[in-house]
C-alpha positions as CSV (number, residue, x, y, z in Angstrom):
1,X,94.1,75.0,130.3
2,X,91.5,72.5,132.5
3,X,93.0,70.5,134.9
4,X,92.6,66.7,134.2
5,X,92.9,66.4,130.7
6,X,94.7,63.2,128.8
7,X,97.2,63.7,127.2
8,X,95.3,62.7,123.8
9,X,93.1,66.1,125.1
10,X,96.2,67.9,126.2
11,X,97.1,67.2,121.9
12,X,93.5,68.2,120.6
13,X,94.0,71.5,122.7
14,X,97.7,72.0,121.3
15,X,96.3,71.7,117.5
16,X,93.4,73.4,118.4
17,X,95.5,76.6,119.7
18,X,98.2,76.0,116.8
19,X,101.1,75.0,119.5
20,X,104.1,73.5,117.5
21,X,104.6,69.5,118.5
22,X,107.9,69.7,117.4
23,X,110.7,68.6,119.7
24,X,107.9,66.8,122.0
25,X,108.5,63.0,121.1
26,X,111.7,61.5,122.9
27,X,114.1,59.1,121.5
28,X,112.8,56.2,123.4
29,X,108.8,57.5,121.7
30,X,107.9,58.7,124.6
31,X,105.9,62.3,124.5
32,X,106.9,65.2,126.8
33,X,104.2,66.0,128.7
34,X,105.3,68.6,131.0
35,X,106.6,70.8,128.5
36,X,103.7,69.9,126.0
37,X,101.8,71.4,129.4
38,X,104.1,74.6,129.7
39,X,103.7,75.4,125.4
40,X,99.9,75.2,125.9
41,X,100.2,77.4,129.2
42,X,102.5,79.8,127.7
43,X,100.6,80.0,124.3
44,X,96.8,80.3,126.4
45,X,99.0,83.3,128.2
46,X,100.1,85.0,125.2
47,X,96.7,84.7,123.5
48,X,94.9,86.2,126.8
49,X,97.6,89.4,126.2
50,X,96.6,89.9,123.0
51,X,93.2,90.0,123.6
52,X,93.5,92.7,126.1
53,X,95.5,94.6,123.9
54,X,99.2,93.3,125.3
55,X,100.8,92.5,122.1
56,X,100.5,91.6,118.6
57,X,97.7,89.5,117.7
58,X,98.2,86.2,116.2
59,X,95.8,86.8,113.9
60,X,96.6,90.1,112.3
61,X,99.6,87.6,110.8
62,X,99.6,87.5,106.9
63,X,98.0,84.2,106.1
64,X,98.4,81.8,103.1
65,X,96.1,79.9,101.0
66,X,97.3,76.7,100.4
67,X,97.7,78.0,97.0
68,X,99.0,81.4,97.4
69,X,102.3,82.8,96.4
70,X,104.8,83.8,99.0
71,X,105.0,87.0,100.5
72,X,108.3,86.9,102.0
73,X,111.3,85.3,99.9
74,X,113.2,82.2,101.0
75,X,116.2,83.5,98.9
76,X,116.1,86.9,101.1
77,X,115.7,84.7,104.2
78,X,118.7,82.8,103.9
79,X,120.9,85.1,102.5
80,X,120.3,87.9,105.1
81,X,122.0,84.9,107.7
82,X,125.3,85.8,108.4
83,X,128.2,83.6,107.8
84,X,128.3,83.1,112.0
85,X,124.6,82.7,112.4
86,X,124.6,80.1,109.8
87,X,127.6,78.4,111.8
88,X,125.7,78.2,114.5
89,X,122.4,76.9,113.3
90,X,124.1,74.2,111.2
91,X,125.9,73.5,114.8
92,X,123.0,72.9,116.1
93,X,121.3,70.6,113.2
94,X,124.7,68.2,113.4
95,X,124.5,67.8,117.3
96,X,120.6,66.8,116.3
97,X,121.6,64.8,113.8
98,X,124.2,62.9,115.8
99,X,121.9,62.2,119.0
100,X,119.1,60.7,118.1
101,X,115.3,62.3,117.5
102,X,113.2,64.2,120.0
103,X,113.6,66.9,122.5
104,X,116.3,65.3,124.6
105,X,118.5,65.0,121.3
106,X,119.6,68.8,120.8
107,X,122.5,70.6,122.5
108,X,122.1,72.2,125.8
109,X,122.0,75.8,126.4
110,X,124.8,75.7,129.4
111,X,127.1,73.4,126.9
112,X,126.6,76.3,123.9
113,X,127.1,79.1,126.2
114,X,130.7,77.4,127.5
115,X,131.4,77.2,124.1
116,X,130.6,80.5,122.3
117,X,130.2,83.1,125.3
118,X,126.6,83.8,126.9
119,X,126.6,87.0,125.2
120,X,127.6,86.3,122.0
121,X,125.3,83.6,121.7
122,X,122.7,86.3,122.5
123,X,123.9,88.3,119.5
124,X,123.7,86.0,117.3
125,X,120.4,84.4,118.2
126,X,119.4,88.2,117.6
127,X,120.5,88.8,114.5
128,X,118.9,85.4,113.3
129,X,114.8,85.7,111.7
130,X,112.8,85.4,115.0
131,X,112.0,81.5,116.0
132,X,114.9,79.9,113.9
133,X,116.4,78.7,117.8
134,X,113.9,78.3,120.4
135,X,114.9,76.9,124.2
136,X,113.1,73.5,125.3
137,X,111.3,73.5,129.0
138,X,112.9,70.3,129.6
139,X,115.0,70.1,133.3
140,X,118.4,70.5,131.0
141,X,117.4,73.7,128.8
142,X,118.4,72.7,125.3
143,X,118.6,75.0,122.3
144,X,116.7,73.8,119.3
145,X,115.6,74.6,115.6
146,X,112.4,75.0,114.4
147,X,111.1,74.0,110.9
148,X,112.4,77.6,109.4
149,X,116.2,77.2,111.5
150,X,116.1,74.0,110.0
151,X,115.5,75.6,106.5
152,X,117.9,78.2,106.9
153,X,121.3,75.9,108.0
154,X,123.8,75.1,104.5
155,X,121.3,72.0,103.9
156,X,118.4,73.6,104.0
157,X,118.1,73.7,100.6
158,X,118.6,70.1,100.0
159,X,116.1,69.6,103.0
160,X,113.6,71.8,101.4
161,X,113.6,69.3,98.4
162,X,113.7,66.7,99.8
163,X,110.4,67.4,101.8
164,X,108.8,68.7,98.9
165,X,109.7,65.2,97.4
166,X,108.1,63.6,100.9
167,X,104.9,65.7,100.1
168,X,104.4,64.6,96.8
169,X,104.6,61.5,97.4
170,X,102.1,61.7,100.5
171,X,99.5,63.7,98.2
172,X,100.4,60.6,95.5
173,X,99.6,57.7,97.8
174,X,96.3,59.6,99.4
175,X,95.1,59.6,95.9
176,X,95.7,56.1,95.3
177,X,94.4,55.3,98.9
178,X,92.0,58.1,100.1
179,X,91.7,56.5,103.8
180,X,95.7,55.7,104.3
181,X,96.7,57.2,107.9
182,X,100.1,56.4,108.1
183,X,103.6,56.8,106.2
184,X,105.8,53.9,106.3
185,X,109.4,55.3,106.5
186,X,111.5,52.8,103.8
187,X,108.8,53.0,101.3
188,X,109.1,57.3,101.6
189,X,112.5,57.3,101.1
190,X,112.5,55.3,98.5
191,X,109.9,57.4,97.1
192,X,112.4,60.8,97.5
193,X,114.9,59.1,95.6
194,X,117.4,57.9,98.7
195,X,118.8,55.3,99.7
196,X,118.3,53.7,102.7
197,X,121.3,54.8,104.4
198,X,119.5,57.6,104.5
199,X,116.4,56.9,105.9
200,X,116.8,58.1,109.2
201,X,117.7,61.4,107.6
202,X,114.2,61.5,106.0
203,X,112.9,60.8,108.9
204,X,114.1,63.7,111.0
205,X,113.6,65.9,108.5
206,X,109.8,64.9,108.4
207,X,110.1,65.3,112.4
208,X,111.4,68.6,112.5
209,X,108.9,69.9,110.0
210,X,106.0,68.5,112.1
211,X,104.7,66.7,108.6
212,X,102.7,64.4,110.5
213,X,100.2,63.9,113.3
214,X,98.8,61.5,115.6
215,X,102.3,60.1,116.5
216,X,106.3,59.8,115.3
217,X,107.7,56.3,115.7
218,X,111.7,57.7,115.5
219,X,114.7,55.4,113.9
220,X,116.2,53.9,111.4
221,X,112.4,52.3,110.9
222,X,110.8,55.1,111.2
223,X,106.8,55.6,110.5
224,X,104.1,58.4,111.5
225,X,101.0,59.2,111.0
226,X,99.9,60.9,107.7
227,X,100.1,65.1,107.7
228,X,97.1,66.7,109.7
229,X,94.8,68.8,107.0
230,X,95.5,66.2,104.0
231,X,92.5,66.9,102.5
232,X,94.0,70.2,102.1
233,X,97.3,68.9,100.9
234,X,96.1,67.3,98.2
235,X,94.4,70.1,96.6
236,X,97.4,72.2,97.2
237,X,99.7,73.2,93.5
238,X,102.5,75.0,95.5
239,X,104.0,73.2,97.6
240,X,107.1,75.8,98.2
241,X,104.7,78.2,99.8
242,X,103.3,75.3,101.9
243,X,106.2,74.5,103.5
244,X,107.6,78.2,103.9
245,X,104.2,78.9,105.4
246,X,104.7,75.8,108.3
247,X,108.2,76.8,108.3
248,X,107.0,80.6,109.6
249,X,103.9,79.6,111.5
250,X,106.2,77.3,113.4
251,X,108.9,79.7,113.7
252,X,106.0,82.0,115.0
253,X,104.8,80.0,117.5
254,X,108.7,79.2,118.8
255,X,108.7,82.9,119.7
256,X,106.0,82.2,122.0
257,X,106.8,79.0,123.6
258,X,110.5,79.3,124.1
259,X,111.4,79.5,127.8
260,X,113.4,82.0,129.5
261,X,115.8,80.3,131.8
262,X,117.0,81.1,135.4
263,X,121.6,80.3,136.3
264,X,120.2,77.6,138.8
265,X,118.2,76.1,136.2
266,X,120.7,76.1,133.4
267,X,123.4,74.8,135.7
268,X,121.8,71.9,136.9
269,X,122.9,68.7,135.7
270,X,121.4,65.6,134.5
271,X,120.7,63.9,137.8
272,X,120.7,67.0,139.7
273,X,117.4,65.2,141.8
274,X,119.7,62.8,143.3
275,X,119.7,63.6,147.4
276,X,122.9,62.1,148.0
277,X,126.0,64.2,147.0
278,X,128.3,61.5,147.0
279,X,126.0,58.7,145.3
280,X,124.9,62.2,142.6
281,X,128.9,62.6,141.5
282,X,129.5,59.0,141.1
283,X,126.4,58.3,139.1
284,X,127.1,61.8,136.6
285,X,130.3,59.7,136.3
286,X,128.8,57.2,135.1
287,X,126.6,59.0,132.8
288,X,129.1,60.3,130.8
289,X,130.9,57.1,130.4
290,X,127.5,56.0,129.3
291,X,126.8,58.4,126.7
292,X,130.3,57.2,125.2
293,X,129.2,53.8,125.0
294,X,125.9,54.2,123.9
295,X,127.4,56.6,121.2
296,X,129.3,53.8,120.2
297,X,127.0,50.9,119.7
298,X,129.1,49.2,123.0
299,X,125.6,46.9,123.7
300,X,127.3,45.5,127.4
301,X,128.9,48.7,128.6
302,X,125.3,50.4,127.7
303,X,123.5,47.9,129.2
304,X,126.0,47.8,132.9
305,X,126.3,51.9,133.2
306,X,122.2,52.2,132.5
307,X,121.5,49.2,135.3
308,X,123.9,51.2,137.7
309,X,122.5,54.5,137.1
310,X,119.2,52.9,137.4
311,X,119.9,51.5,140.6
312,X,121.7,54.0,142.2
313,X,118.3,56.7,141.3
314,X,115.9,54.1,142.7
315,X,118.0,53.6,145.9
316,X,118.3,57.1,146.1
317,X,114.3,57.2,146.1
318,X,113.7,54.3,148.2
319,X,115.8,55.2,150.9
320,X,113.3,58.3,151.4
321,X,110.7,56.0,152.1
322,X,112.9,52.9,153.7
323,X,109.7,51.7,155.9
324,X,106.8,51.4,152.9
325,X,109.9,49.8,151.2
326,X,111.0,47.1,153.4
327,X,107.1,46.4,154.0
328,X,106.3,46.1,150.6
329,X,109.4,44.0,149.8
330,X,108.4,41.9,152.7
331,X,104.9,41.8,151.2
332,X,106.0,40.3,147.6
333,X,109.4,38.6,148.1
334,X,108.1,36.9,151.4
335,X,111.5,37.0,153.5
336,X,113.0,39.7,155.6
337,X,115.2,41.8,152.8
338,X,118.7,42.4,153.6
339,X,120.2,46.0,154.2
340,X,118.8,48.5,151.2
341,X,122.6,49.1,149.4
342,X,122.1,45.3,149.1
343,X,118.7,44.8,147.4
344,X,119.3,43.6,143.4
345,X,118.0,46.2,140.7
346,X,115.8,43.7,140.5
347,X,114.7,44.1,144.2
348,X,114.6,48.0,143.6
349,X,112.2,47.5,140.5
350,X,109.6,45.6,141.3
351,X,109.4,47.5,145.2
352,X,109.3,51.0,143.3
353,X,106.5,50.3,140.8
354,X,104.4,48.3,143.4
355,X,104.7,52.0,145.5
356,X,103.9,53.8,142.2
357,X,107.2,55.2,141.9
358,X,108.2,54.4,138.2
359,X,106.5,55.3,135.2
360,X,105.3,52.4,133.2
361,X,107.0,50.1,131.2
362,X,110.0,49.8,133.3
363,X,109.4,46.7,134.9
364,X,109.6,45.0,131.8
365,X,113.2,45.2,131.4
366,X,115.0,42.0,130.1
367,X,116.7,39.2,132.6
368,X,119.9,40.7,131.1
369,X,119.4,44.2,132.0
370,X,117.5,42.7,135.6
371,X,121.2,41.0,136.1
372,X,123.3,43.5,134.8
373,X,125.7,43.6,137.2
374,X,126.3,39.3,136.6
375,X,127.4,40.5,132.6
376,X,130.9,41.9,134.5
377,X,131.9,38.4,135.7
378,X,132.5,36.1,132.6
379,X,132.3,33.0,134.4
380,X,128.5,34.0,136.1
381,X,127.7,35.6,132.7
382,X,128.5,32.1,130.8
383,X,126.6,30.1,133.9
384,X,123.8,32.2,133.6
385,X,123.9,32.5,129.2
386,X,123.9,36.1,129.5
387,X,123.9,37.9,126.2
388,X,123.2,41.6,125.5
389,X,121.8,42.2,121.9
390,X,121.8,45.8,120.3
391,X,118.5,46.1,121.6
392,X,118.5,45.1,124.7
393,X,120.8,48.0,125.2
394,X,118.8,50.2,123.3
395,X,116.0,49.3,125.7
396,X,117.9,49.3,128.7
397,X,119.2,53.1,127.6
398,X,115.6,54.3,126.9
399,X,114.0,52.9,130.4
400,X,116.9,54.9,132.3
401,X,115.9,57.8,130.1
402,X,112.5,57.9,130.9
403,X,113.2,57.1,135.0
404,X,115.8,60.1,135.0
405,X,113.1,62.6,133.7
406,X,110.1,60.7,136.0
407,X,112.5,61.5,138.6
408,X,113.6,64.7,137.7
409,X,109.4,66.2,137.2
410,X,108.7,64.8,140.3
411,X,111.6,66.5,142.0
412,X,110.7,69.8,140.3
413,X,107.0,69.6,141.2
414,X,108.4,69.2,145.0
415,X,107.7,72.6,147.4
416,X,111.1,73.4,149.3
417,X,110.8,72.7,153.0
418,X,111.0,76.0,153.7
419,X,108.2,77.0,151.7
């Protein structure tokens, strides 16, 4: 892959190769670059084997019209799954389903080896059709289902009609409005004969399978852009061996892009980057008690353990770099700044992102959020007419989401001294 491509050229090149998207949008709609990088890499490497005779070519893979029957039964597929592999995928779909959209949203290898045994884990990923579980490049290794693990948990059946449902409808409204480029979530659901309780579930579904293209706007509101190839679509009469043909080609390409992980990689923990031991443990702390809270809807709690977490990362950073930062608070606040432990997260905001420290977006967090550590004492909190609204702590949640995984890259990209 050329060096210096956008991430919009970093996409063309993914299609272009036939690398799976799936898993690459984050819960906060963010996309994952570095490990949309490593599936590109890791696919261009594969295809470079083959070429020279390394392995089985892509190509010699038995390919379906639109149109054509399948070659391979579903029924066979699901029934050859043993009782425990089937356990273990739909184990897998509810920790998804419980924990948002996106990459960061599935279980994490180190989490299902502690609970099953490393080994028998390896057994039974095995024993499963090859590219049901793949394992995400992300700093915590997750495991994750493709389109054809998704298919092949005790739902999958219901998912697979639903979908089919989904794609009707898309080849329905394309008719009606040949230039439409994107799906509006409530008015699909409706069309699949749901509810709207279970919107979010149509959603996902639609995620997983990859049944869009341009970009996934996750949620309860969900909307994305219409399927790639729906010129194709339309013209397509089975739609079975459609979706069993994305559901192998994705499985497929899973073989190729999941990553084989090192013990220091699948032991580190979610703020592993953090330099001080002391300020590392009490933030992890923190970070479990947050994923409570967030878990269950608690907006202020949310909203306090993010800020804290938040701060404590960026002090973390700034103290690296203590000169540039009392300079450049100097250079916007105007005043000599007190010690570093004392500066607001405020403080440690807007210094970060004027050192291009901090992705974007994060210094637009809300006055709430900015003051979070005001919303523990009711009587400032009143003064001041603090209020945290579900979104606000949504917000809050999703900038500390994206900071920890800044962080995290740029701490992985680091040479060690030694080196």
């Amino acid at each position: 892959m050329r060096k210096g491509l956008t991430l919009e050229e970093k996409i063309s090149r993914a299609k272009e190769l036939g690398v799976s998207l799936q898993g690459l949008g984050s819960s906060s709609g963010y996309m994952n670059e570095p490990e949309l990088d490593r599936r590109i890499l890791e696919f261009e490497r594969a295809a470079s084997e083959e070429r020279s005779g390394g392995g089985s070519s892509l190509a010699d893979e038995p390919r379906l019209s639109p149109n054509s029957p399948l070659t391979i039964s579903p029924t066979k597929l699901r029934t050859d799954v043993s009782p425990t592999g089937r356990a273990l995928l739909d184990e897998m779909w509810g920790y998804h389903r419980d924990n948002g959209f996106g990459y960061d949203a599935w279980p994490t290898k180190q989490a299902i080896h502690i609970r099953h045994g490393k080994e028998e884990i390896g057994r039974e990923v095995a024993q499963l059709p090859a590219g049901s579980i793949y394992v995400t490049g992300n700093p915590l290794h997750r495991y994750a289902l493709s389109f054809l693990g998704l298919l092949l948990t005790s739902g999958g059946t219901d998912f697979e009609r639903v979908l089919i449902h989904y794609l009707e409808f898309v080849v329905e409204k394309a008719r009606e409005e040949p230039h439409v480029s994107r799906i509006d979530g409530s008015e699909a659901t409706r069309a699949v004969n749901l509810g709207p309780n279970r919107r979010a579930l149509v959603g996902r579904l639609v995620n997983i399978a990859g049944l869009w293209s341009h970009d996934f706007t996750p949620g309860e509101t969900w909307s994305c852009g219409v399927p790639e190839g729906l010129d194709d679509l339309v013209e397509t009469t089975n739609l079975t061996s459609y979706l069993w043909q994305r559901a192998l080609d994705d499985a497929h390409r899973a073989v190729h892009t999941s990553v084989r992980v090192t013990k220091a990689q699948s032991e580190r923990s979610a703020l592993w980057f953090v330099r001080s031991r002391s300020l590392r443990d009490s933030l992890e702390r923190d970070f479990e008690e947050l994923k409570v809270a967030a878990r269950n809807s608690a907006a202020k709690s949310t909203v306090v353990l993010s800020g804290e977490i938040l701060e404590g990362i960026l002090l973390d950073e700034l103290r690296c770099r203590s000169r540039a930062a009392i300079r450049e608070y100097r250079r916007l606040r105007g005043s000599a700044p007190r010690p570093l432990v004392r500066w607001t997260l405020g403080d440690l905001i807007d210094v970060a992102s004027s050192l291009s420290l901090l992705p974007g977006g994060t210094v637009q967090l809300s006055n709430a959020v900015r003051e979070f550590r005001d919303l523990v004492h009711p009587g400032r909190s009143a003064r001041m007419k603090l209020q945290v609204s579900a979104e606000e702590a949504k917000a809050a949640h999703a900038a500390l989401e994206v900071c920890r995984k800044h962080f995290a890259e740029r701490a992985a990209r680091r040479k060690p001294k030694n080196s």
